[in-house]
N, C-alpha and C positions, 0 to 999 in steps of 0.2 A: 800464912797458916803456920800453926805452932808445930812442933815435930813435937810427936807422943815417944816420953819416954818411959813409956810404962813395957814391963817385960813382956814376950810373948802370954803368957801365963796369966799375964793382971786382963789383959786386954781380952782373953777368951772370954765365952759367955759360960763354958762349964770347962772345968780343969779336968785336966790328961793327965791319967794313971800311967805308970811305967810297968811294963806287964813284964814278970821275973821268969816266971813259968813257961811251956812254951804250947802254947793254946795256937790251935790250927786253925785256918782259912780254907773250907771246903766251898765251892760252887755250884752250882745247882745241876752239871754233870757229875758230881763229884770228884772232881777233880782237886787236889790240893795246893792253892794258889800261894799260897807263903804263911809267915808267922803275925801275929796280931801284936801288936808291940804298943802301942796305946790305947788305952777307950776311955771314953769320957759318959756322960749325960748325953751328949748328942750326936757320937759316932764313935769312930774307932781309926787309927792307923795300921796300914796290913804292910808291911814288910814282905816282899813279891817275890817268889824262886826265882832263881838265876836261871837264865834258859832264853828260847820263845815259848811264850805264855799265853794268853787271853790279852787282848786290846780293851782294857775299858775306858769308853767313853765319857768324859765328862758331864754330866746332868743325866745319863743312863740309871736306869734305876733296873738293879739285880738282888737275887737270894744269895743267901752266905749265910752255911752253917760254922757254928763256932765248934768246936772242939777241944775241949780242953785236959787235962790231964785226968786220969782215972773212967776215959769215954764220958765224962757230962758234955750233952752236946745242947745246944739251942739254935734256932733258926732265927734270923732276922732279914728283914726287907732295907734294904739302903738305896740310898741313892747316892751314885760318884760324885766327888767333889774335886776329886785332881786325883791326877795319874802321871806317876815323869818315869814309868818305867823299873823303876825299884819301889814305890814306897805307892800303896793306895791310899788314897783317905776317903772315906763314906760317910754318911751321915744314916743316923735310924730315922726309919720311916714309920709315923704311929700306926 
């Protein structure tokens, strides 16, 4: 089998924005789970506070409101896609 040398980036199915801003991860206690540091067309990467936190399960599917600068806030449905402890990643659920 050929090794893909196409970059992380070529080989997504939607490209990941680098988010400048610092838009929050609230949970469905409201709790503030970290900062949101990518989103795409089909999820998002959440950068996880330092601490003990919340254990999310892989293929779990949680709410997560966003939060972003000047209180715009939006709610979204995701489903986990990995968790290693520092860095969530989710996928939106239509």
């Amino acid at each position: 089998m050929a090794e893909d040398t196409r970059s992380e980036q070529e080989r997504r199915k939607f490209v990941r924005l680098d988010l400048t801003e610092n838009v929050r991860a609230i949970d469905a206690q409201g709790h503030d789970i970290g900062r949101v540091e990518k989103v795409g067309a089909g999820g998002m990467q959440i950068r996880l506070n330092e601490g003990p936190g919340e254990k999310f399960d892989q293929g779990s599917r949680i709410s997560i409101k966003i939060v972003e600068p000047g209180n715009v806030q939006q709610q979204f449905d995701v489903e986990v896609r990995m968790c290693d402890g520092k860095l969530l990643g989710v996928q939106f659920l239509s």
